[in-house]
C-alpha positions as CSV (number, residue, x, y, z in Angstrom):
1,X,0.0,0.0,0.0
2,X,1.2,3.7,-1.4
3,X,1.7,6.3,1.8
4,X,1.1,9.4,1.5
5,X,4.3,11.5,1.0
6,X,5.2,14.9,3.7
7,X,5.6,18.0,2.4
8,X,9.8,17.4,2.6
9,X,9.2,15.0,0.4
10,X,7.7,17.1,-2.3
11,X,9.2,17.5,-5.2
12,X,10.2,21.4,-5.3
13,X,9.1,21.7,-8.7
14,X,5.5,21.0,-7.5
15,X,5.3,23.3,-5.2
16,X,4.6,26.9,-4.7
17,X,7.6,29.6,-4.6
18,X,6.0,31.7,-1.1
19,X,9.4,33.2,-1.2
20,X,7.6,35.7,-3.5
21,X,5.7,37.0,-0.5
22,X,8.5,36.7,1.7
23,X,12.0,35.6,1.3
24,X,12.0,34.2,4.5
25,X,10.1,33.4,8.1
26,X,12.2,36.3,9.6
27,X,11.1,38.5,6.9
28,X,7.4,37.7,7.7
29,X,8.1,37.9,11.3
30,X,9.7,41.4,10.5
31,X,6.4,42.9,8.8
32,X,4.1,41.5,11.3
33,X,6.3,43.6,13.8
34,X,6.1,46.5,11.3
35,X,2.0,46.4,10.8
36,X,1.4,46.0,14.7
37,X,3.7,48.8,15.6
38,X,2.4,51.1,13.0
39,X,-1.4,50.4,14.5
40,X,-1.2,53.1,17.4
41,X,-0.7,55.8,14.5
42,X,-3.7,55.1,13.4
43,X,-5.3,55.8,16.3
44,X,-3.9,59.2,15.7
45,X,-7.4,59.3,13.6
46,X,-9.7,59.1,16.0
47,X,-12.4,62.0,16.5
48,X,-10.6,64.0,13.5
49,X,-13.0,62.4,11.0
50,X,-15.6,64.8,10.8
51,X,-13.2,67.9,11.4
52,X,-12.3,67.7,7.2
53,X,-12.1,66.1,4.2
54,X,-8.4,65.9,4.3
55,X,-8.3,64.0,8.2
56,X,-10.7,61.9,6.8
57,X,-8.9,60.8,3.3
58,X,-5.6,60.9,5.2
59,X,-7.3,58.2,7.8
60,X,-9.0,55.7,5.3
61,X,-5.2,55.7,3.3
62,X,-3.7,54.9,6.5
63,X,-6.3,52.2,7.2
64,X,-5.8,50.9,3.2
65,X,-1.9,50.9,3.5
66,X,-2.3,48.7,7.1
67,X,-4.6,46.0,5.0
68,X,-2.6,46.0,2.3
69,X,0.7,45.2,4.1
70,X,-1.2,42.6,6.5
71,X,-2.9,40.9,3.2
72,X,0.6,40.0,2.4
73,X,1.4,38.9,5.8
74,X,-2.2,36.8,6.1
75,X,-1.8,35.4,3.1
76,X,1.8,33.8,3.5
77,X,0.6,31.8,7.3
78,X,-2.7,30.8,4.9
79,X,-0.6,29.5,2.6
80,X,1.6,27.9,4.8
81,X,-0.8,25.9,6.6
82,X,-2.8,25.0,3.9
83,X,0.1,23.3,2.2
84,X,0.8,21.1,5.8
85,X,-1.4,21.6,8.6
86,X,-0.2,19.5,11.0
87,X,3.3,21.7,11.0
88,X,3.4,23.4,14.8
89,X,5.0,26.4,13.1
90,X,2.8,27.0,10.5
91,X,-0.7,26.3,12.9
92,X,1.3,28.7,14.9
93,X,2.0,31.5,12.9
94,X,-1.5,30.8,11.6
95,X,-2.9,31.8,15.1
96,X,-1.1,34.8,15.1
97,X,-2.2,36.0,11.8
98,X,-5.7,35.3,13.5
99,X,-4.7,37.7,16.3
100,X,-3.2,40.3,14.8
101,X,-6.6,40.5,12.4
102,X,-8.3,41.1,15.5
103,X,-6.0,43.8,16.6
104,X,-6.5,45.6,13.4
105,X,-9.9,45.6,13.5
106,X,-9.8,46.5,16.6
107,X,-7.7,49.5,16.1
108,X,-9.8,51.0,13.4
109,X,-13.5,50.1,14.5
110,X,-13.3,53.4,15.2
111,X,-13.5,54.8,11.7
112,X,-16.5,53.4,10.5
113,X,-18.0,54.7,13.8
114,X,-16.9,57.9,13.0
115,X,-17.9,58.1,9.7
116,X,-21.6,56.7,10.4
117,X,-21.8,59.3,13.4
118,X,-21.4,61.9,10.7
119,X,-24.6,64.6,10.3
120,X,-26.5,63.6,7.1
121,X,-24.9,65.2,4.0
122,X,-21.2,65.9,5.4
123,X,-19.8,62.7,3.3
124,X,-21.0,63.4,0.0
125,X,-19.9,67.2,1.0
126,X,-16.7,65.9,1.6
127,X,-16.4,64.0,-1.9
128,X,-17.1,66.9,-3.4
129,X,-14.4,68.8,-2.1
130,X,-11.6,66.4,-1.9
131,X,-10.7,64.5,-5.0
132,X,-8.4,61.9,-3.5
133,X,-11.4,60.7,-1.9
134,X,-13.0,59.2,-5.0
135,X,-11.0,56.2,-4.9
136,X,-12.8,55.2,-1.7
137,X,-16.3,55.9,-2.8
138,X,-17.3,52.4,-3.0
139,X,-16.3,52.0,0.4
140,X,-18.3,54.9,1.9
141,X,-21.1,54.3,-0.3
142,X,-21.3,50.7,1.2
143,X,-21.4,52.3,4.9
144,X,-24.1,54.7,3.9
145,X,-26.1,51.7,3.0
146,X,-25.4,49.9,6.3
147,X,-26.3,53.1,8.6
148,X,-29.6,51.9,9.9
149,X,-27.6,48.6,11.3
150,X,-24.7,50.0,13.3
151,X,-24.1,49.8,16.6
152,X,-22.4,52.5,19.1
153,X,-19.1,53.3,18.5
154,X,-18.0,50.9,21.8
155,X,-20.6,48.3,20.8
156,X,-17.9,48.0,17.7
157,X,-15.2,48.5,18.9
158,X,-16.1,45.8,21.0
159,X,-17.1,43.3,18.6
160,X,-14.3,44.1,16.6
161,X,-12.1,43.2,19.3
162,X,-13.4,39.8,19.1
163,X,-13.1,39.3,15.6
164,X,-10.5,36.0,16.4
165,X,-13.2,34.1,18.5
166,X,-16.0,35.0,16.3
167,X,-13.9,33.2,13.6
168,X,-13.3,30.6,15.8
169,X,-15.6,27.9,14.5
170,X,-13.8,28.5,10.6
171,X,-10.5,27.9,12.5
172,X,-11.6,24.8,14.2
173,X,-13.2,23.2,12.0
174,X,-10.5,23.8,9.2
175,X,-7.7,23.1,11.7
176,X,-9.5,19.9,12.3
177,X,-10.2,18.8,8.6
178,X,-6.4,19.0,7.7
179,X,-4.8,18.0,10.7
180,X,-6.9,15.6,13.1
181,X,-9.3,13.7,10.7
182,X,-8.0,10.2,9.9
183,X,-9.1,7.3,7.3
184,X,-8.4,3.9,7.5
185,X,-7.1,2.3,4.7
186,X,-9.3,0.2,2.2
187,X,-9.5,-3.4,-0.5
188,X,-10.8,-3.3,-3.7
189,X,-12.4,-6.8,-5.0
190,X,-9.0,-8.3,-5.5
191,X,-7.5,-7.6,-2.0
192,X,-5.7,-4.5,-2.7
193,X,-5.1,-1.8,-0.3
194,X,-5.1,1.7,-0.8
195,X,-4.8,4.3,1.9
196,X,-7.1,7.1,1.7
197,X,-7.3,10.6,2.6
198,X,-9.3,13.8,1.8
199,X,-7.6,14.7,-0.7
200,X,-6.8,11.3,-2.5
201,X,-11.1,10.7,-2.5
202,X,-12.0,13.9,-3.7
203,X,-9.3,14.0,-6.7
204,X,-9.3,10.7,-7.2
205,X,-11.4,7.4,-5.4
206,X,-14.4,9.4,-5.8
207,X,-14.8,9.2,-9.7
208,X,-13.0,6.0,-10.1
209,X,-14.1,4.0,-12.5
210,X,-13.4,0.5,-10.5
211,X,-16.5,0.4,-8.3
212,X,-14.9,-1.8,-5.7
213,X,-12.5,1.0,-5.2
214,X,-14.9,3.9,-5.3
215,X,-17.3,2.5,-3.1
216,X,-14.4,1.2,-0.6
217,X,-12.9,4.7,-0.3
218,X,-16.6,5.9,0.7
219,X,-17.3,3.6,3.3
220,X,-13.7,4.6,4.2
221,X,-14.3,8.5,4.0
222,X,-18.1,8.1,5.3
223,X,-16.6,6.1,8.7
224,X,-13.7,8.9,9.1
225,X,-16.6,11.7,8.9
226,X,-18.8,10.0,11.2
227,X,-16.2,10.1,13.7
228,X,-16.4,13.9,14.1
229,X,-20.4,14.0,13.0
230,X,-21.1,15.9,16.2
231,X,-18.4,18.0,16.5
232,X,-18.3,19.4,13.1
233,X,-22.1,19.9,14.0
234,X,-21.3,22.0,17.2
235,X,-18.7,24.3,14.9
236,X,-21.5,24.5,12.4
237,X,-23.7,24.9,14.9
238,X,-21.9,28.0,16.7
239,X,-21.8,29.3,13.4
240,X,-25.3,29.5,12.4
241,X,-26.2,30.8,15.6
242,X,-23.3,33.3,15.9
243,X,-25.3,34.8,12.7
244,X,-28.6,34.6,13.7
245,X,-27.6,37.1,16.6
246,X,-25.9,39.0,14.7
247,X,-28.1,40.0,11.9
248,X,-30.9,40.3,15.1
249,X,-28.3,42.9,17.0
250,X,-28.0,44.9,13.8
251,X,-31.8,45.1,13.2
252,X,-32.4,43.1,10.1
253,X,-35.2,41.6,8.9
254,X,-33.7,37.8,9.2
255,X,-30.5,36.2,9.1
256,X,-30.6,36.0,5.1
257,X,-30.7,39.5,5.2
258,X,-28.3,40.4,7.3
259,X,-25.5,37.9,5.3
260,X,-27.2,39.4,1.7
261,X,-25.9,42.8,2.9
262,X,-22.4,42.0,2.5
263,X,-23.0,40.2,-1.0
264,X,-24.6,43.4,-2.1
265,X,-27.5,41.3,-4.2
266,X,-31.3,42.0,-4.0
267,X,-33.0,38.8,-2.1
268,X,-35.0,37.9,-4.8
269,X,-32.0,37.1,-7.2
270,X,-30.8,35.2,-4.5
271,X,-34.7,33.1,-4.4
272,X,-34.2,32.5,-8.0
273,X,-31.1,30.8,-7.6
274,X,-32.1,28.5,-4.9
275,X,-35.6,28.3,-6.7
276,X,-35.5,27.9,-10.2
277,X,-32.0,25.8,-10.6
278,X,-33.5,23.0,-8.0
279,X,-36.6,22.7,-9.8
280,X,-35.7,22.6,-13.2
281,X,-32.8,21.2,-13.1
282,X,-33.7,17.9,-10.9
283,X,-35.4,16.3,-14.2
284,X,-32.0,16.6,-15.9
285,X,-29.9,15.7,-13.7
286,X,-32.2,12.6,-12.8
287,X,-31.7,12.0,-16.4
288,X,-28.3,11.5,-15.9
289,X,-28.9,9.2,-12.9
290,X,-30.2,6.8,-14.7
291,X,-28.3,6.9,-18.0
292,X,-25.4,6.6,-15.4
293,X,-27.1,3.5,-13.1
294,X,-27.5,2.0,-16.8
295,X,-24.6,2.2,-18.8
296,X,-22.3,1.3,-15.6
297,X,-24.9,-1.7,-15.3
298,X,-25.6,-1.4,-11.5
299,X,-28.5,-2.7,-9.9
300,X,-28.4,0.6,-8.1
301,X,-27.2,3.9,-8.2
302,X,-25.5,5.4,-4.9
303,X,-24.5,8.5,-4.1
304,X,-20.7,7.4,-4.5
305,X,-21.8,6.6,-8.1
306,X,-22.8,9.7,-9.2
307,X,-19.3,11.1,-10.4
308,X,-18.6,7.6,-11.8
309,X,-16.7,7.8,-15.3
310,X,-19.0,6.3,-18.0
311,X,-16.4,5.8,-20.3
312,X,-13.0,5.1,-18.6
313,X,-11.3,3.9,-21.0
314,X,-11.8,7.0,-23.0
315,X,-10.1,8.8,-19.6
316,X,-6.6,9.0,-20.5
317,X,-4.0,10.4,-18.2
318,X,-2.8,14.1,-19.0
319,X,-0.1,15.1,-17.2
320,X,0.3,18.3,-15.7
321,X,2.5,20.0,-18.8
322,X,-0.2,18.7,-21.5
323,X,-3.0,19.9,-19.0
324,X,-1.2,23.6,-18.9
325,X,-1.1,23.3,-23.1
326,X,-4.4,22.8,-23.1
327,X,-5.4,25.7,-20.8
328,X,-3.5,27.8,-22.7
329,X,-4.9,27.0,-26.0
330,X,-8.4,27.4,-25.0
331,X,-7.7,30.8,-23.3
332,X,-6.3,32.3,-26.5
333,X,-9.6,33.8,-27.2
334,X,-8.8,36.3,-24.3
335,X,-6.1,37.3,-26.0
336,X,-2.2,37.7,-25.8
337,X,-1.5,39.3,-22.7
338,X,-4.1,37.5,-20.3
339,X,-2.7,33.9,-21.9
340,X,1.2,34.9,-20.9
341,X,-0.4,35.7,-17.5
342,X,-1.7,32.2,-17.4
343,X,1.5,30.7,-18.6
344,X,3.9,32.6,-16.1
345,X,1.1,31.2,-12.9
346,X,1.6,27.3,-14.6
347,X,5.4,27.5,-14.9
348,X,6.9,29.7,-12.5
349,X,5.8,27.9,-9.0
350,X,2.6,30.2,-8.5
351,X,0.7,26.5,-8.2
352,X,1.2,23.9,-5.9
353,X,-0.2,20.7,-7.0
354,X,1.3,17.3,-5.3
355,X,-0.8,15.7,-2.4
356,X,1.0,15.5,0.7
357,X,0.1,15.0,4.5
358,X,-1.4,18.1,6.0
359,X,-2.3,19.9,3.0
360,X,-5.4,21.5,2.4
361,X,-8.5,19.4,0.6
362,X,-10.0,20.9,-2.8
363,X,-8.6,23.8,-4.4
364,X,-8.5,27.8,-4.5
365,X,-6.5,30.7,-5.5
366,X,-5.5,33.2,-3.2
367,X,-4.1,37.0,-4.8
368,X,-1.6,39.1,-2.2
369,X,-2.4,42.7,-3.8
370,X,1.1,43.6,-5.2
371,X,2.8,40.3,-5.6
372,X,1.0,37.4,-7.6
373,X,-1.9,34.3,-7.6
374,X,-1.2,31.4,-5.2
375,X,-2.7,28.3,-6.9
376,X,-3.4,25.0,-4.8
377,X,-4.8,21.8,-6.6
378,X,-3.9,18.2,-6.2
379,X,-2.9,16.6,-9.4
380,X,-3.8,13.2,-10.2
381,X,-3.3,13.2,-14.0
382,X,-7.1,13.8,-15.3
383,X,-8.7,15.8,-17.0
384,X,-10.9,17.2,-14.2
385,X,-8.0,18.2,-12.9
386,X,-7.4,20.2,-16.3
387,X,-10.6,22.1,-15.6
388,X,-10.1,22.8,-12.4
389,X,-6.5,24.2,-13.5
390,X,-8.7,26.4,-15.6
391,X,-10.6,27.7,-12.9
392,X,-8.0,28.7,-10.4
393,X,-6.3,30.6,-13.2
394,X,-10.0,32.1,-14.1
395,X,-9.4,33.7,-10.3
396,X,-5.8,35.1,-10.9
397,X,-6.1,36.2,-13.9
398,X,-9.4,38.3,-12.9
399,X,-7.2,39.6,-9.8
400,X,-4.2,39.8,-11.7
401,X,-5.8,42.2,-13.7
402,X,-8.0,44.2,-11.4
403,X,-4.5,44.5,-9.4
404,X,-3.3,45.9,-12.2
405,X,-6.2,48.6,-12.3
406,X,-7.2,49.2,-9.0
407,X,-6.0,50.3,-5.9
408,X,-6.1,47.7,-3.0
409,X,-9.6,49.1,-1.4
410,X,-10.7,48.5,-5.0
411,X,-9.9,44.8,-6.2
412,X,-12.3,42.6,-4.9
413,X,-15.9,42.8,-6.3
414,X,-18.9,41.2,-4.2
415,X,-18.8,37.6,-3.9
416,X,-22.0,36.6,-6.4
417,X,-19.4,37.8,-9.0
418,X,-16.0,36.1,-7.6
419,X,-17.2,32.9,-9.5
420,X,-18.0,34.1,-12.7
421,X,-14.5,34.6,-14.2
422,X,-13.5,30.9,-13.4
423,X,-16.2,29.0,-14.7
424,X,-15.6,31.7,-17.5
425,X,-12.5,29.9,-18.3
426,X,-14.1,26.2,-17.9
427,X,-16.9,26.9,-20.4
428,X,-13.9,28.5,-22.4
429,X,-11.8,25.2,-22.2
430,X,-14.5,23.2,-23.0
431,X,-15.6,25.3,-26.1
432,X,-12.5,24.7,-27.1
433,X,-12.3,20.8,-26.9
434,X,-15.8,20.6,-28.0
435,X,-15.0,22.8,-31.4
436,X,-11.7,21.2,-32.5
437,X,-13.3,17.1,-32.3
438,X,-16.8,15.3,-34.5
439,X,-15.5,12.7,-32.7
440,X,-18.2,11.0,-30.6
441,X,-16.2,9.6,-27.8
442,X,-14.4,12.4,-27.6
443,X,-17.3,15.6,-27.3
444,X,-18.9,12.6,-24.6
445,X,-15.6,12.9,-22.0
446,X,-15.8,16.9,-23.0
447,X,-19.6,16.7,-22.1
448,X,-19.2,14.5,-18.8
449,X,-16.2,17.3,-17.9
450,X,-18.6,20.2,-18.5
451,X,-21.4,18.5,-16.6
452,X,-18.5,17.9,-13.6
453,X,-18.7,21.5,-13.9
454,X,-22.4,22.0,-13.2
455,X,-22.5,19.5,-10.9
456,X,-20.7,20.7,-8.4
457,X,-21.9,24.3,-8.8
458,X,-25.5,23.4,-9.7
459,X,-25.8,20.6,-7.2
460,X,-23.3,20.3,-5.1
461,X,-22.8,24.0,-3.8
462,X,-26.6,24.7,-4.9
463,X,-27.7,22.3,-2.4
464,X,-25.2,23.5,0.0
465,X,-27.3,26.6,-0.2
466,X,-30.0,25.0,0.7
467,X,-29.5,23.6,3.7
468,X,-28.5,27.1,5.1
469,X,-31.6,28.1,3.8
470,X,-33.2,25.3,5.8
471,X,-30.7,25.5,9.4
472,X,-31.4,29.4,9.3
473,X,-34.9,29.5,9.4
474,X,-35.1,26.6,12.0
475,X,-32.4,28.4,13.9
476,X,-34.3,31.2,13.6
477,X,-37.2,29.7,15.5
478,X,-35.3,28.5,18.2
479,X,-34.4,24.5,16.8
480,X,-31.1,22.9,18.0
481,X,-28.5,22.7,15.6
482,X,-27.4,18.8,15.9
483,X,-25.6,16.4,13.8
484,X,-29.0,14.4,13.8
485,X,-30.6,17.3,12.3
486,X,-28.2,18.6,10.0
487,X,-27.5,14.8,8.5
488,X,-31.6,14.4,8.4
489,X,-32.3,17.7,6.4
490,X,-29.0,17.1,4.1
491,X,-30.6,13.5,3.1
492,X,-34.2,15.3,2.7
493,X,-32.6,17.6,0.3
494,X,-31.0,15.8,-1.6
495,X,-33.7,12.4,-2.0
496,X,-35.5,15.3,-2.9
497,X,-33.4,16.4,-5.9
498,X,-32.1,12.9,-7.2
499,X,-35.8,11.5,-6.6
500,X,-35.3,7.4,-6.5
501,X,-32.6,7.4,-8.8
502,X,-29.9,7.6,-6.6
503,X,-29.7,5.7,-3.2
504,X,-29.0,7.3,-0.1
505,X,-27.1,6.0,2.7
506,X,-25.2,7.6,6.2
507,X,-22.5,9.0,4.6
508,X,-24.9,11.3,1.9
509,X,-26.5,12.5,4.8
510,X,-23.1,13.5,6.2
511,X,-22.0,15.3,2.9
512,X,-22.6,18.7,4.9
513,X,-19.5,17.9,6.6
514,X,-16.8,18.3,3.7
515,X,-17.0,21.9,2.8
516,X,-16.2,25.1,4.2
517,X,-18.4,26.8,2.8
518,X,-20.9,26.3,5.7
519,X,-18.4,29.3,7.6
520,X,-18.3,32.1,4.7
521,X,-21.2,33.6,4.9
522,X,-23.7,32.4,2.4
523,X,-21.1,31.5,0.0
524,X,-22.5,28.5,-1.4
525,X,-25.1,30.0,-3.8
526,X,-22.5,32.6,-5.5
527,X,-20.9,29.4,-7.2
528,X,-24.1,29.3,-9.0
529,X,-24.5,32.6,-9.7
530,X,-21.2,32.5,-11.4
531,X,-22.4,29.4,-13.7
532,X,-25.4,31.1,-14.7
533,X,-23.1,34.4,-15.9
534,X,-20.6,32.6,-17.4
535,X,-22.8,30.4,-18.8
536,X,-24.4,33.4,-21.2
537,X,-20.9,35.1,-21.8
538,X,-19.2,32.3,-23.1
539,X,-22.2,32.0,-25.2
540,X,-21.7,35.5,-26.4
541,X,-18.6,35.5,-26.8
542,X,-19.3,32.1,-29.4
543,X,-21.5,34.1,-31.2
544,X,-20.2,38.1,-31.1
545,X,-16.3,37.2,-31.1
546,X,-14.0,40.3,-29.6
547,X,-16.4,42.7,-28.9
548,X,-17.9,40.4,-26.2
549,X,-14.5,39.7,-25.0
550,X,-13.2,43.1,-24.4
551,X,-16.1,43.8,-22.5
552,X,-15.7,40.7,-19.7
553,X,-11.7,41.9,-20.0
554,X,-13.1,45.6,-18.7
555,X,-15.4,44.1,-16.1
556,X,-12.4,42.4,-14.7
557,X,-10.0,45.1,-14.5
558,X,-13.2,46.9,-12.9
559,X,-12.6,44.7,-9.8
560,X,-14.7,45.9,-6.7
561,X,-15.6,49.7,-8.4
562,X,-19.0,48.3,-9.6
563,X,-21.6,46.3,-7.7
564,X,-22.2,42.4,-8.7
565,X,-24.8,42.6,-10.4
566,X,-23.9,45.8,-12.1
567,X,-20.3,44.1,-13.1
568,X,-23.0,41.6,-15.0
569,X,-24.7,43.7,-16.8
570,X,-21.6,45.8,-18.1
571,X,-20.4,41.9,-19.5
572,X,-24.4,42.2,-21.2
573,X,-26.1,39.8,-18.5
574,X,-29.1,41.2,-16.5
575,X,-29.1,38.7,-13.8
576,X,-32.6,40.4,-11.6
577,X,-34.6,38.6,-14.6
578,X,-34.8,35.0,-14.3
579,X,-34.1,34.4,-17.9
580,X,-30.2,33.4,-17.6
581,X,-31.0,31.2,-14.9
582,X,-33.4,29.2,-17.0
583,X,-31.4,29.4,-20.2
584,X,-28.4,28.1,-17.8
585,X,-30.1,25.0,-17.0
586,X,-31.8,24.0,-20.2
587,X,-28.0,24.6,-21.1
588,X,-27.4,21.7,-19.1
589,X,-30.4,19.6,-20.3
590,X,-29.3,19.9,-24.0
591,X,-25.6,18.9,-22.9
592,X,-27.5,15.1,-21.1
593,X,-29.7,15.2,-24.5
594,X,-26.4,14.7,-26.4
595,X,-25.2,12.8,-23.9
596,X,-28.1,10.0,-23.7
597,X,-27.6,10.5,-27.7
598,X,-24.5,8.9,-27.9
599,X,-25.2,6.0,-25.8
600,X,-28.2,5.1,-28.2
């Protein structure tokens, strides 16, 4: 049986260069110094807010230098532990990331205070007379709209302060996942072990196309989850709750609300979402169950069948190199200077992509302002992996640029829109594989990749969404948060989307317990939002050619200095009508049409 390799053992090559961020631990340790020494000037701020527009733009630059520098600083401990989490040092310097946060928010509570306490009209006054402060109007213009739901001044200062053990169930829960949780190791039918991990299921065992070995490796992963079923329930828990009394301290309506505000999205675009996508796209997707349950000829479908390959031997391996050729090819319609960013991230150590103990399940991208992309992804040599290459390079590229074209306070747009520009480049890549091949084996593996791709922002994430949707309302009324409730209404929702094609068992109802995503907010849902515009761009960029393109190239480099939605409908896609959402999923439906098809 294989073990899984530490991090010394990594290949360098596969790893990322952080020595970009820092050259070394002393260096960070230097800067953390720096940024927590240079807080008490800040405080040199306080009650000069309202005396001019000058103390006022001097104050938020001071408060937009700090972030910036601790960004960098943050970013590098992330990084760190996410690439071994079981190291001491780097769970250590994690913590004190953590704590500095705190400190900084802390330290400049005081500004939004200051800035809400403000008689009506002074701000916009203020604009008008200073220029510098335009680059911060998005920022002021947010706090305007969040006026009615402040606090005092010591009320936030206050919760500020605790910013480190308000974030604590994200901590524990991730500090858990990569460093605690263990899997034994599994047989397929012939007696061969395999060790298993989080990591090795998810990129790997879980769309094997051996069933003894995919369904071993669940009952392996299901068993390591149910150890920590009602733990990660009591972090989830703490969570849910932690919300609900916030948004009900701050005066909002309900919890959804309250999370909406920070998403900057009407509720009823958010209904849509939830609404539409489950209900139309359930029929489809049960399509596939079954075309699935029949061409792997299994007496029944379970829910470790449904990312089962229906034609493996049509799955060769692509290494990482072909995989970055590929990328690259399929980007080209974005034009020169956005494909040599994509090639530096792939070649020059901006990814790290070998599986090792400790390091961090899934994939992301994480952008210091003023250095480069981080990319994290474990490799296994298919073509999933391709598209998920794609993705993480759809996030640094739209950063890369917005860094290019913003100030700091201005990069980052509202999270319905962070998804948008990396399923972009998956729809791109599969445009591309689907227009240069006839070849019915080959547009099916394109197909199944693209439906991978809606899957797990359609379905996956969508019924993520849900069951918030669900826990905050019954947390709302008062209903215990336990693992018996949470595993209950996760098998409810989703017997309810797969109907009785797909068998449900323990470790489907305990699905709730492998993301994240459950500790950001309302997060989930924006993956689907993100389908559903880049869905209709890459479709208009098929049919319109460059113009389309230069206008999602200026919505990026727009970064956070236009709304979500608004970023939308500057790419041409008015996402408060329903209509993208529906052409989205009959999208999907025609991709299982050809799909079925080529079974016949």
């Amino acid at each position: 049986m294989k073990q899984r390799q530490t991090r010394s053992e990594v290949p360098t090559e596969q790893t990322w260069n952080l020595d970009d961020l820092f050259a070394s631990e002393a260096a960070w340790s230097a800067e953390y110094a720096g940024i927590d020494a240079a807080l008490p000037g800040i405080a040199q701020h306080q009650g000069q807010l309202a005396n001019s527009a000058q103390h006022l733009l001097a104050c938020l630059d001071a408060v937009e230098q700090i972030e910036e520098r601790f960004a960098r600083v943050s970013t590098y401990a992330y990084l760190r532990n996410a690439q071994d989490g079981t190291n001491p040092a780097y769970q250590t310097a994690s913590a004190r990331a953590a704590a500095l946060s705190a400190r900084i928010d802390s330290s400049i509570a005081f500004v939004e205070s200051e800035i809400l306490a403000m008689p009506d009209g002074l701000v916009a006054q203020f604009q008008a007379a200073e220029p510098g402060l335009a680059v911060h109007r998005v920022l002021l213009t947010d706090l305007m709209e969040l006026r009615p739901h402040r606090l005092g001044a010591e009320a936030e200062r206050v919760l500020a302060s605790l910013g480190e053990v308000l974030n604590a169930p994200y901590m524990v829960y991730n500090r858990s996942k990569s460093g605690d949780i263990q899997f034994a190791p599994f047989s397929n039918a012939a007696g061969e072990q395999f060790a298993n991990s989080i990591n090795g299921f998810e990129s790997d065992y879980e769309s094997h196309s051996d069933t003894s070995v995919r369904r071993g490796a669940w009952q392996s992963f299901s068993a390591g989850l149910k150890a920590y079923n009602h733990t990660y329930a009591a972090t989830f828990a703490t969570e849910v709750n932690k919300n609900v009394v916030m948004g009900r301290l701050r005066g909002y309506a309900n919890t959804t609300d309250y999370l909406l505000q920070a998403h900057k999205i009407p509720q009823a675009v958010y209904r849509n979402i939830l609404e539409i996508i489950q209900a139309e796209l359930a029929p489809h997707m049960q399509r596939y169950a079954r075309l699935r349950r029949k061409v792997l000829c299994l007496d029944k479908l379970l829910y470790c069948d449904i990312k089962a390959p229906l034609d493996p031997e049509f799955n060769p391996s692509i290494s990482y190199e072909e995989g970055c050729d590929l990328v690259l090819k399929s980007l080209a319609p974005m034009g020169a200077e956005y494909c040599a960013f994509a090639n530096t991230a792939m070649r020059q150590r901006w990814v790290d992509r070998s599986d090792n103990v400790g390091k961090s399940s899934g994939a992301f991208c994480a952008s210091p302002y003023g250095v480069h992309p981080y990319i994290l992804i474990t490799w296994a040599d298919t073509m999933r992996n391709v598209f998920t290459l794609a993705h993480e390079l759809g996030h640094g590229g739209h950063f890369g640029l917005a860094m290019q074209h913003q100030r700091f306070v201005n990069t980052r747009p509202g999270m319905p829109f962070i998804e948008a520009p990396s399923i972009m480049n998956e729809m791109l890549l599969a445009q591309h594989i689907l227009g240069q091949s006839s070849d019915t084996r080959m547009r099916r593996s394109v197909i199944m990749q693209v439906l991978g791709t809606y899957h797990h922002n359609f379905v996956t994430h969508l019924l993520e969404a849900e069951l918030q949707n669900q826990v905050y309302g019954l947390a709302e009324q008062g209903q215990p948060i336990t693992a018996g409730l949470l595993n209950q209404r996760k098998g409810d929702i989703l017997a309810k989307f797969w109907g009785d094609t797909v068998e449900m068992d323990d470790g489907a109802r305990m699905t709730w317990m492998r993301q994240p995503h459950y500790y950001l907010g309302l997060y989930p849902y924006t993956y689907s939002v993100g389908l559903v515009a880049s869905t209709a761009m890459a479709q208009r960029i098929a049919t319109e050619g460059q113009p389309a393109v230069q206008r999602w190239l200026e919505v990026l480099k727009a970064g956070g200095t236009l709304k979500p939605l608004e970023l939308m409908q500057a790419a041409g896609i008015d996402m408060h009508s329903p209509q993208p959402i529906h052409d989205a999923v009959a999208y999907v439906g025609s991709l299982i049409d050809e799909l079925e098809q080529s079974f016949a």
